[in-house]
N, C-alpha and C positions, 0 to 999 in steps of 0.2 A: 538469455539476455534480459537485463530486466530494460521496459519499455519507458521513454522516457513519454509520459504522456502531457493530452493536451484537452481543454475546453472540445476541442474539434475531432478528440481522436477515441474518447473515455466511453463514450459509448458501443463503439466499432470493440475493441482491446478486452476491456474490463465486462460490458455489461451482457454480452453475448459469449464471454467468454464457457468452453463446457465443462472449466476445470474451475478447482477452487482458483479466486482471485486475489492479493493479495497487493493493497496499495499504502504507501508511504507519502503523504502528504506532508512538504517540509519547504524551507525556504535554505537560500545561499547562506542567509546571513542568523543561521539558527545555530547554537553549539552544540544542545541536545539534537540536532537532527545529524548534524554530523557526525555523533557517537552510533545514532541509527541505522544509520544510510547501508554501513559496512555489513553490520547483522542481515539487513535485507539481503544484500546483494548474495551474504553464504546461503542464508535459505535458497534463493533461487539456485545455487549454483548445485546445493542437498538436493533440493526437491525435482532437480530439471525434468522437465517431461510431464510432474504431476502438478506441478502449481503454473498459475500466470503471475508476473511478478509486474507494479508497474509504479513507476515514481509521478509525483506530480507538484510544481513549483506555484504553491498558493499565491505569489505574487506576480506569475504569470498566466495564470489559469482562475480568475476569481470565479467564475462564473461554477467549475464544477465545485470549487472550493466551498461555495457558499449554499449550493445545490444539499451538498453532502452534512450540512452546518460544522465544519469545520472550525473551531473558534481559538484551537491552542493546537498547538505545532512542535513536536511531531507527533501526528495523529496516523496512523496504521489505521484502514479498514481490511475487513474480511468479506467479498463477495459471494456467494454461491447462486447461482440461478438470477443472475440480475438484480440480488437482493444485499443489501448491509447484513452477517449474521453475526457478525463480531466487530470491536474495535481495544485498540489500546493506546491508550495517551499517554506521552511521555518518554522519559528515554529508560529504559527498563530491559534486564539481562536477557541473552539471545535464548535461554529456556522459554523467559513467557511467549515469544513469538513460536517459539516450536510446538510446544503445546498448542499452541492455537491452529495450527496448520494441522496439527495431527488429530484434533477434535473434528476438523473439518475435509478431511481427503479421504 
């Protein structure tokens, strides 16, 4: 399931997480994140067991949005151990995310 995350909860989900972590920063009213949103949701559904999947609504969450310098949307980070090791901005075909999931599990 992917987690719908929050300012309050990204630390707890994402940053302890012991798996790769894999998040989607996007808003309601983004068109490219809405071409996004679906690729995410198969990776989690591909990846179940081996990734953490988790979404986050930069206009209701500024605080981790801006932690993370989030500046264009839709921005995918790559976690591992607490850390950013990857990102991809923009809306770009479900290969490049799977390559990136597969560099990193």
């Amino acid at each position: 399931m992917v987690e719908k995350l929050t300012d309050q909860t990204f630390e707890e989900k994402i940053l302890k997480a012991e798996k790769l972590a894999v998040v989607d920063f996007s808003a309601e009213w983004c068109g490219p994140c809405r071409m996004v949103a679906p690729i995410i949701h198969e990776l989690e559904s591909e990846y179940e067991g081996r990734i953490v999947v988790g979404e986050v609504n930069v206009d209701d969450n500024p605080k981790v949005s801006a932690e993370y310098r989030v500046r264009n949307i839709p921005t995918v980070l790559f976690f591992k151990n607490g850390q950013v090791v990857d990102k991809q901005v923009g809306a770009v075909p479900k290969a490049s995310f799977k390559a990136l999931v597969e560099k990193y599990i």
